[in-house]
C-alpha positions in Angstrom: -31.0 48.3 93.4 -28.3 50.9 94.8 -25.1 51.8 92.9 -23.0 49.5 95.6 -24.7 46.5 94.1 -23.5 46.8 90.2 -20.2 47.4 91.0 -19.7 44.0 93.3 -18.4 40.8 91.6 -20.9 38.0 91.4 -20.7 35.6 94.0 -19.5 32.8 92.1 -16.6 34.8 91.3 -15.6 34.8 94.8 -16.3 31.3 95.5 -14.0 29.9 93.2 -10.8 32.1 94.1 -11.2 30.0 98.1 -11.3 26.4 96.3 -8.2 26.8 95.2 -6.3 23.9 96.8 -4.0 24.1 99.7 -1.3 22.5 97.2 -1.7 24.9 94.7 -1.7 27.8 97.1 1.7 26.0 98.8 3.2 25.7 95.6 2.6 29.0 94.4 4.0 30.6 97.7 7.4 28.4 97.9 7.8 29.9 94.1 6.9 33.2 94.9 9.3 32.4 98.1 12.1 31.4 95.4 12.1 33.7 93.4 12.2 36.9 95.7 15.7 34.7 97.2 16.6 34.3 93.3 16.0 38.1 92.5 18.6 39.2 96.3 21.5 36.2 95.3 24.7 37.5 95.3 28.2 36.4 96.3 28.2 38.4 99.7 24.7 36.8 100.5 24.9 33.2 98.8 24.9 31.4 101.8 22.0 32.8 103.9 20.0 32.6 100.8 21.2 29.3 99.9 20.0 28.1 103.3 16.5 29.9 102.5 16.1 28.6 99.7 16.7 24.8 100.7 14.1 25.6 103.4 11.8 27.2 101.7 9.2 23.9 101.3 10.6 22.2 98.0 8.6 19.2 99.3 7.1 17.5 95.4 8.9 16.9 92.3 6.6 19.4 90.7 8.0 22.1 92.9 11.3 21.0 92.0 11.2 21.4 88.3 9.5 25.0 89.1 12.2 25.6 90.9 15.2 24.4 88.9 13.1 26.2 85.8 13.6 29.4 87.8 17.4 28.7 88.9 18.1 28.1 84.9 16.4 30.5 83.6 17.8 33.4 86.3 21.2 31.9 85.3 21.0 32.3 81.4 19.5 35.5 81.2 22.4 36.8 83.6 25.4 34.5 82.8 27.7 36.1 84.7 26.3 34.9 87.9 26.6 31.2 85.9 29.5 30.1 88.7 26.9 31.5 91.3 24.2 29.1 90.1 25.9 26.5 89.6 27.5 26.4 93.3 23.8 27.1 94.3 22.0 23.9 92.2 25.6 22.0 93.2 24.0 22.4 97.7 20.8 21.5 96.4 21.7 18.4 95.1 23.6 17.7 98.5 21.0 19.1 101.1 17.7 18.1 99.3 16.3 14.7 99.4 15.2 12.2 96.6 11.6 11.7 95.7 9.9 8.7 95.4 9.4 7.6 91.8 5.8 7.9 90.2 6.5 4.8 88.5 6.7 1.2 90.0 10.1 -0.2 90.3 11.4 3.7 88.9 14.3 5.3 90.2 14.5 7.8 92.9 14.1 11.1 91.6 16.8 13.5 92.3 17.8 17.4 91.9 20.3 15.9 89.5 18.5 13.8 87.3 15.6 17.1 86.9 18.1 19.4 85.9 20.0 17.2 83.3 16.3 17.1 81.9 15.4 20.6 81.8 19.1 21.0 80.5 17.9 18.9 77.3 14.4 20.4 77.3 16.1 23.5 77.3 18.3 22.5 74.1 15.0 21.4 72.4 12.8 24.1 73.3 15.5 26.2 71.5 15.4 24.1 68.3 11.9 24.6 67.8 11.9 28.3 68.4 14.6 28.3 65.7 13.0 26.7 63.9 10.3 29.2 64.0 12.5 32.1 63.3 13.7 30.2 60.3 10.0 29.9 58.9 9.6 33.7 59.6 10.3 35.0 55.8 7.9 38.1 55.6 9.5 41.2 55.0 6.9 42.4 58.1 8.6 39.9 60.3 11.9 41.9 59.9 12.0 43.3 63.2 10.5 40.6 65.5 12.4 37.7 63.6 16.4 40.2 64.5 14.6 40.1 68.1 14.2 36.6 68.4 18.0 35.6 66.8 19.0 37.9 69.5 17.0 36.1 72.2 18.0 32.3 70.7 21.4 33.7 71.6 21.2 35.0 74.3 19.6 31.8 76.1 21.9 29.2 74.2 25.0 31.2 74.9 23.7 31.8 78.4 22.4 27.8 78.7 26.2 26.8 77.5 27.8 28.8 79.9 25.8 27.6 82.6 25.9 23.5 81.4 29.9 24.7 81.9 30.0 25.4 85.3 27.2 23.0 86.3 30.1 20.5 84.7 32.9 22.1 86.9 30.5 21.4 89.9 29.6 17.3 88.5 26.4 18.2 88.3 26.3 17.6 84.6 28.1 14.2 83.2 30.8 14.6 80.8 28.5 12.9 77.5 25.7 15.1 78.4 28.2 18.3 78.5 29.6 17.0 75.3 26.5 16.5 73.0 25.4 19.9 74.1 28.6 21.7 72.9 28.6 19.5 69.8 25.3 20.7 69.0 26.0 24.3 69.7 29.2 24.9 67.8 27.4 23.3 64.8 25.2 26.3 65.0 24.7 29.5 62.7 24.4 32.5 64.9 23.2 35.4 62.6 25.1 38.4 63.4 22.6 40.7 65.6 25.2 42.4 67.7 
């Protein structure tokens, strides 16, 4: 056996990387496609990379969640851009179609009805991580629990910001813009800054 031979992957290796499925490979490249027009969005260029973006294949409701994951969370780790955003989810509610419901006799699904979702999945994600942080009581944990206060608020500051503006647009219903801000002015933010 040469020296060529042991350094080459086994075959099976290789086979399994070309099964992927065209869907998956499709998916993966609209989000990759998202993303890289995420990562260039600014005021000057909004509406070239608006238009991008709607064309850039959002053709499944699981592309569409991926996608309004990425908008959100692009949006609260950046907040000033929040008015940016939320003009930018506000022409993908108007330019992108409904998708068929999963369910018999279900509603349409719409850009709307996803991102009031992942706008409460957001709020409880960020329950249970503080809840975490509340269960972190080992002196050890000193330093990683100060990182993840400042991270909790970070997003929820960054998530109520954006609910706001996704409001100003009527993306968001009044009730659902209320509860949120209910439950974030009941909460204790340590003082890590």
């Amino acid at each position: 056996m040469g020296e060529w031979q042991l350094l080459r992957p086994p075959p099976t290796l290789i086979k399994a990387k070309r099964r992927r499925s065209a869907a998956r490979r499709s998916k993966y490249n609209v989000l990759k496609t998202v993303k890289g027009i995420l990562k260039k969005l600014t005021p000057e260029k909004f509406d070239l990379l608006k238009d991008q973006l709607i064309g850039s294949g959002i053709t499944s409701v699981a592309i569409l969640k991926d996608v309004i994951s990425l908008i959100f969370d692009k949006a609260i780790l950046n907040s000033r851009f929040c008015p940016i955003y939320a003009q930018l989810c506000s022409d993908l509610n108007e330019k992108l179609p409904p998708f068929p419901s999963t369910e018999p006799d279900g509603k349409e699904i719409t850009f709307k009805r996803v991102l009031w979702n992942y706008c409460q999945e957001a709020f409880e994600r960020a329950d249970k991580l503080r809840e975490k942080v509340r269960q972190m009581t080992a002196p050890e944990q000193e330093f990683e629990l100060k990182d993840k206060e400042r991270l909790i608020k970070l997003r929820t500051l960054g998530s109520t910001q954006l609910i706001g503006e996704l409001f100003k647009q009527k993306l968001v219903p009044g009730k659902i813009a209320l509860d949120i801000f209910h439950v974030v002015n009941c909460l204790p933010f340590p003082q890590v800054f």
